[in-house]
N, C-alpha and C positions, 0 to 999 in steps of 0.2 A: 523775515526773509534773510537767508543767508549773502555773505558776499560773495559775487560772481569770481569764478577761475579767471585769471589773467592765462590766456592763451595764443602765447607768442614762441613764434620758432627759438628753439635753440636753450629758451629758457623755462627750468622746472617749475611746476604749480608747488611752491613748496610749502603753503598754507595749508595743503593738501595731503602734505607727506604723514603719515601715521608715525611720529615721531617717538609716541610711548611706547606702544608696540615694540616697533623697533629698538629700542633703547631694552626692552625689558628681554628680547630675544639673544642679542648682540651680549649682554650681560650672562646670560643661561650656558653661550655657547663658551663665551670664554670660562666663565668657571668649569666647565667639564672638559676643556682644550687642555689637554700635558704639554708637556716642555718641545714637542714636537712643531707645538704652534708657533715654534718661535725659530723653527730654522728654516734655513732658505729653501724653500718650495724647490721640485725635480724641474730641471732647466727643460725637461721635452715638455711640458705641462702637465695639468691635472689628468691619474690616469685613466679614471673611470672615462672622460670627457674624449683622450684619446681611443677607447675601446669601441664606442658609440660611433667615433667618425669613422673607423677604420671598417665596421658595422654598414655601415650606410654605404661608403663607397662600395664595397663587396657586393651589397642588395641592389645598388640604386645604379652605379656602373661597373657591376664586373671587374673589379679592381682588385686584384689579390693585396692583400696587405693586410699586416699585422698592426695594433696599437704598439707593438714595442720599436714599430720601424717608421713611425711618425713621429710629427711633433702638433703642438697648439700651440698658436700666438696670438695676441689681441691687436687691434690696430688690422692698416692698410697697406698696401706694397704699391 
């Protein structure tokens, strides 16, 4: 029998977390990442991310807009 998930707000089941996986991916990407990886990311955010929302709003509410005339931010206001 395995052990049970501790499952409490707020905090990760990190027994859980697929740790090699991820360690064996995170290693794959940086070796094939150039020197690009290493400079400061575009302050509107990531663009593809902005094409998508600007996407959605168009389809979802009629909102004329381009990705070039947004931005993304993480967090809360």
């Amino acid at each position: 029998m395995s052990t049970p998930l501790r499952l409490r707000p707020g905090l990760p089941a990190l027994e859980a977390f697929p740790q090699k996986a991820w360690n064996r991916l995170l290693v794959s990407r940086l070796r094939s990442a150039g020197m690009s990886a290493l400079a400061y990311p575009d302050p509107r955010g990531y663009e593809l991310l902005r094409e998508r929302i600007a996407t959605y709003l168009a389809l979802s509410r009629g909102v004329e807009c381009t990705y070039s005339s947004g931005t993304s931010r993480s967090g809360v206001a």
